[in-house]
Short mmCIF file of the C-alpha atoms (twelve columns), coordinates in Angstrom:
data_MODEL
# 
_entry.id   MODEL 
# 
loop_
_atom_site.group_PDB 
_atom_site.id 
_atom_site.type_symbol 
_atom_site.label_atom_id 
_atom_site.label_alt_id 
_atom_site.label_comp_id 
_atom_site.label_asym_id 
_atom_site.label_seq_id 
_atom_site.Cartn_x 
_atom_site.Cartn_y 
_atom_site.Cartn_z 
_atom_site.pdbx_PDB_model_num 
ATOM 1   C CA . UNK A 1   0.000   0.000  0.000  1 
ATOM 2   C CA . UNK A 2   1.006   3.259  -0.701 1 
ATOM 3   C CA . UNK A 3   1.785   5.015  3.080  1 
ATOM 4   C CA . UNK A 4   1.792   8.840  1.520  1 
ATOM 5   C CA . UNK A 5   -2.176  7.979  1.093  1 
ATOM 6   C CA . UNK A 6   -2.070  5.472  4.599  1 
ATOM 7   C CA . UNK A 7   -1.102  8.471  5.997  1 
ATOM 8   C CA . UNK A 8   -3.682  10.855 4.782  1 
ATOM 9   C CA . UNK A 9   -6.452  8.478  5.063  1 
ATOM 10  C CA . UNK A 10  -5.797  7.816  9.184  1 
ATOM 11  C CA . UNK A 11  -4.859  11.405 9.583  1 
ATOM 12  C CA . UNK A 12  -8.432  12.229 8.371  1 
ATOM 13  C CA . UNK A 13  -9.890  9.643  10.675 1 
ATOM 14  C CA . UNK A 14  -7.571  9.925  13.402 1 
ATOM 15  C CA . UNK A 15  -9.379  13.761 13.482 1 
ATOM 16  C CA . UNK A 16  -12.938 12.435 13.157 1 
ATOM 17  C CA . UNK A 17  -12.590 10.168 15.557 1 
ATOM 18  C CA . UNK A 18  -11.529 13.051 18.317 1 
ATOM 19  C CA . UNK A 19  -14.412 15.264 17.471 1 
ATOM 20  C CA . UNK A 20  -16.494 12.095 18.453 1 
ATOM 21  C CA . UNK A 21  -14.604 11.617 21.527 1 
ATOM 22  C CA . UNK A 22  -15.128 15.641 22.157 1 
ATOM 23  C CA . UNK A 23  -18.614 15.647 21.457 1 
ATOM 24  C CA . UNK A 24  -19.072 12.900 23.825 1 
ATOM 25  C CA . UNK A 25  -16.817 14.569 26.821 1 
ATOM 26  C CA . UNK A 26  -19.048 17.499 26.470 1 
ATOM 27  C CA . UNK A 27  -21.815 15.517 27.026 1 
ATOM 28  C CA . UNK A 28  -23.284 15.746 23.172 1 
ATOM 29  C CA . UNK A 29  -25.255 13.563 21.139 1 
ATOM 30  C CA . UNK A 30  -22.794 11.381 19.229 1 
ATOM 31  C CA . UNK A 31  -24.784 11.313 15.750 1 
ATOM 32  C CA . UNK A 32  -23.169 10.496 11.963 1 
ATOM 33  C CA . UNK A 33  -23.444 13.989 11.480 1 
ATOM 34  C CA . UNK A 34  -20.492 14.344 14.419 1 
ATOM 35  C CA . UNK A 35  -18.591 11.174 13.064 1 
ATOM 36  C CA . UNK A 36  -18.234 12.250 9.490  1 
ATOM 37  C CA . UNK A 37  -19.168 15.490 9.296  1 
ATOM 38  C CA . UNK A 38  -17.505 19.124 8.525  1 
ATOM 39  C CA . UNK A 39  -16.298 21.453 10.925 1 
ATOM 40  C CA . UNK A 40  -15.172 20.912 14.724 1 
ATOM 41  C CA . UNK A 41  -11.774 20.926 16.275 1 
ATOM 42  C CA . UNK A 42  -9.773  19.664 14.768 1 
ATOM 43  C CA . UNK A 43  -9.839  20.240 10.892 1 
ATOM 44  C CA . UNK A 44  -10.078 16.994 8.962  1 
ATOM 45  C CA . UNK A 45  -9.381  18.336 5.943  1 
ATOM 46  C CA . UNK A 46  -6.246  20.338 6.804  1 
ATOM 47  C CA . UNK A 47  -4.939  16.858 8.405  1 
ATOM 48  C CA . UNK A 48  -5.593  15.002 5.160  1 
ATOM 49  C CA . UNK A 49  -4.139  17.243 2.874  1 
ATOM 50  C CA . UNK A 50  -1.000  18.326 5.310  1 
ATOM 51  C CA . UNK A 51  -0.291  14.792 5.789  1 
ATOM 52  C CA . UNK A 52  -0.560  14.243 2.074  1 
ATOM 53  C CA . UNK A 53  2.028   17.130 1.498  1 
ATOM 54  C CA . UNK A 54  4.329   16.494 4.149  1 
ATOM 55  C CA . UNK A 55  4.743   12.893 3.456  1 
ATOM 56  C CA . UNK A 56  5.203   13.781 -0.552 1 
ATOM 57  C CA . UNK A 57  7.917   15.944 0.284  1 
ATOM 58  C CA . UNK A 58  9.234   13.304 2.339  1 
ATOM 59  C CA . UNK A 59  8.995   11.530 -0.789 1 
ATOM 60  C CA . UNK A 60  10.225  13.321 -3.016 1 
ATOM 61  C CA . UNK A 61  12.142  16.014 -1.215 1 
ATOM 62  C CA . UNK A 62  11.161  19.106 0.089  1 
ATOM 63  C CA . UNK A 63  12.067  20.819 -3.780 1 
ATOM 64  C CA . UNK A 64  10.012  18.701 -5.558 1 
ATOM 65  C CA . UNK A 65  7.131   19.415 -7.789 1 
ATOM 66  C CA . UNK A 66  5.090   16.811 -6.232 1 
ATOM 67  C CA . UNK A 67  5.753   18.917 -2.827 1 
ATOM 68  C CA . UNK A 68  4.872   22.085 -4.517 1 
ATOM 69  C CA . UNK A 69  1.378   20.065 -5.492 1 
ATOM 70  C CA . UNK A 70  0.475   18.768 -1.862 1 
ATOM 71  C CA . UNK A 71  1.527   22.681 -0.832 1 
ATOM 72  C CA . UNK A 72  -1.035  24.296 -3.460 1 
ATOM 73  C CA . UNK A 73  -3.372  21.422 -2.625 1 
ATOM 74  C CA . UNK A 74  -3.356  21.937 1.257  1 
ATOM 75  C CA . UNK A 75  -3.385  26.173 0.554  1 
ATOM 76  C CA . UNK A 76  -6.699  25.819 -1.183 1 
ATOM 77  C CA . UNK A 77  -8.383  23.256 1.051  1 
ATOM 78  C CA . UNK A 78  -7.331  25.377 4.253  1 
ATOM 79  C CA . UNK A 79  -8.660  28.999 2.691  1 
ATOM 80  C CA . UNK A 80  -11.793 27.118 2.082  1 
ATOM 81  C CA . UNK A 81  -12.465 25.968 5.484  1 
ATOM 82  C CA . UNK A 82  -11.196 29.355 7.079  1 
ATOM 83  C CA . UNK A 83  -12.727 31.435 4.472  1 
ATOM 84  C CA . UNK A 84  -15.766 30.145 2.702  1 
ATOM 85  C CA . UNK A 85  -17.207 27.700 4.955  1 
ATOM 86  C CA . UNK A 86  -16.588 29.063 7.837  1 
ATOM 87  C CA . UNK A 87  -19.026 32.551 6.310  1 
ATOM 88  C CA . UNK A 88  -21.581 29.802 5.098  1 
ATOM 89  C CA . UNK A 89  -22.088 28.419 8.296  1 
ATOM 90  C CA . UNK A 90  -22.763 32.077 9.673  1 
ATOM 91  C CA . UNK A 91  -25.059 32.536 6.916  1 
ATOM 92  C CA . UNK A 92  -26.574 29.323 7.810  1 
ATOM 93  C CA . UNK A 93  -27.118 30.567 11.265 1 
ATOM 94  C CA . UNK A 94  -28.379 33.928 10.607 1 
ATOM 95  C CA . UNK A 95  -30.883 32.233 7.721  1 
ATOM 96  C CA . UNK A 96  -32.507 29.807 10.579 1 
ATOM 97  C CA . UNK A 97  -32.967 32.779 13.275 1 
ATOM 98  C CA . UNK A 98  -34.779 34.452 10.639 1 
ATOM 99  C CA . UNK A 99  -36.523 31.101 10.282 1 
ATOM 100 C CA . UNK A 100 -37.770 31.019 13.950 1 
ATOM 101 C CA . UNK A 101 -38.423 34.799 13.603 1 
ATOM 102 C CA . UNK A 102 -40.881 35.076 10.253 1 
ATOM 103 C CA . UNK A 103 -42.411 31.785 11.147 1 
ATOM 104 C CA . UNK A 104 -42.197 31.048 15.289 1 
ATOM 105 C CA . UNK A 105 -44.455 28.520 14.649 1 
ATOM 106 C CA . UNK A 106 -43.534 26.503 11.830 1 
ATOM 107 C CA . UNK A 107 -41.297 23.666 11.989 1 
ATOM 108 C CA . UNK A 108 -38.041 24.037 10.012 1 
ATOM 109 C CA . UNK A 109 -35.225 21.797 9.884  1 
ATOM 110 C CA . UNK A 110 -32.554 24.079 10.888 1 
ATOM 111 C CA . UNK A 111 -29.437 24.945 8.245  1 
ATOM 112 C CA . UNK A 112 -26.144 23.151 9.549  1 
ATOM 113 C CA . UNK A 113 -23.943 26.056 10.968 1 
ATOM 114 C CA . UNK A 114 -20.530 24.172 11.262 1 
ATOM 115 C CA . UNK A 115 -19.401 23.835 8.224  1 
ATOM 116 C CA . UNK A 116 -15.955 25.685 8.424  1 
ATOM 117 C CA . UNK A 117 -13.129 26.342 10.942 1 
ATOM 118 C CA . UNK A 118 -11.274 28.789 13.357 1 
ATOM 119 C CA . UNK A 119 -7.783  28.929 12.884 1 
ATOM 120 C CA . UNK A 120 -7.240  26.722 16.135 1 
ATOM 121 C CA . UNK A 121 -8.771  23.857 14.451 1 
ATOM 122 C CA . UNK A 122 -6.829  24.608 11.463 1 
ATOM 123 C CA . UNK A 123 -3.454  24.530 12.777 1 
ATOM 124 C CA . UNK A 124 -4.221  21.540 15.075 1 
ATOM 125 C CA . UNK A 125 -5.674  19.646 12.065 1 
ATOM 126 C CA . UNK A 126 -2.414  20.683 9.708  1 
ATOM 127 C CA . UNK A 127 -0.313  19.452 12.991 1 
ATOM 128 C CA . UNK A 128 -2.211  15.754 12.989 1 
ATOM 129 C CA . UNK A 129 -1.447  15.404 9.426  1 
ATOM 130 C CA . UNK A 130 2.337   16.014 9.248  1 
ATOM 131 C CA . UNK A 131 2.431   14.330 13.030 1 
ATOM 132 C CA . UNK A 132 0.720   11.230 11.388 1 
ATOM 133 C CA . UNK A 133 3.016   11.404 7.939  1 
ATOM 134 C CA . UNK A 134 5.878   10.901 9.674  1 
ATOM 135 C CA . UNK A 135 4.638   8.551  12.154 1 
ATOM 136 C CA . UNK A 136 3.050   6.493  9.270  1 
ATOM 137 C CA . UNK A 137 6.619   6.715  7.274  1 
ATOM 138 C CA . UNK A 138 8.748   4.996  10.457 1 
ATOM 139 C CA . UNK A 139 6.495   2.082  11.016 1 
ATOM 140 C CA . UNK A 140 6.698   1.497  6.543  1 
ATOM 141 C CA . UNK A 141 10.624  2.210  7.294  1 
ATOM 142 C CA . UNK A 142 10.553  -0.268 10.392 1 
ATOM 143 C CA . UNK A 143 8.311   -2.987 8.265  1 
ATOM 144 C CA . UNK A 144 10.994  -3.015 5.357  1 
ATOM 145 C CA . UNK A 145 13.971  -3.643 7.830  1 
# 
């Protein structure tokens, strides 16, 4: 198997898995929503694609083109989640108080509101990723010993 996408793939459920174990210390509803969902601390996304970038340069090198990809790659998934989501999710939020306000009465199935991140989640998300890359990379380096 190829431990550059190992890596990824457990970083992004390594992160899922602690927003279940969050929700449930807080005393939340543990629902599918929680265990694959966007949003939360921390970032799933920014773990998949950091780990997928770190362990390509790895890889590669650190100069490499593929690096550069897994670089541009990460960039765009990380200003998404800080930038766009994260404003869709207040939209989402504003859009179902109006909800409760026009209609008090009427039932509505509310908008989900965390769809993006704070930079906390971010950086400890990005931090999971390259922490599982090169954790990922010594047990492939121990295997082939």
């Amino acid at each position: 198997m190829n431990w550059v996408i190992l890596s990824a793939i457990l970083a992004w459920g390594t992160a899922q898995l602690i927003k279940v174990i969050n929700c449930r210390i807080h005393g939340g509803k543990v629902t599918l929503r929680v265990a694959i969902g966007t949003g939360g601390m921390p970032s799933s996304h920014s773990a998949f694609v950091c780990a997928t970038a770190f362990a390509s340069g790895m890889v590669c090198g650190f100069s490499s083109v593929e690096f550069a990809l897994g670089v541009a790659l990460a960039a765009v998934v990380i200003y998404d989640a800080l930038g766009i989501r994260w404003e869709a999710g207040l939209h989402a939020k504003a859009i179902n108080q109006l909800e409760v306000k026009v209609e008090p009465k009427a039932k509505h199935t509310p908008l989900e509101t965390s769809l993006g991140h704070q930079p906390s989640e971010v950086i400890c998300g990005g931090l999971l990723g390259i922490g599982m890359a090169i954790f990922i990379e010594g047990v492939f380096a121990l295997h082939s010993l």
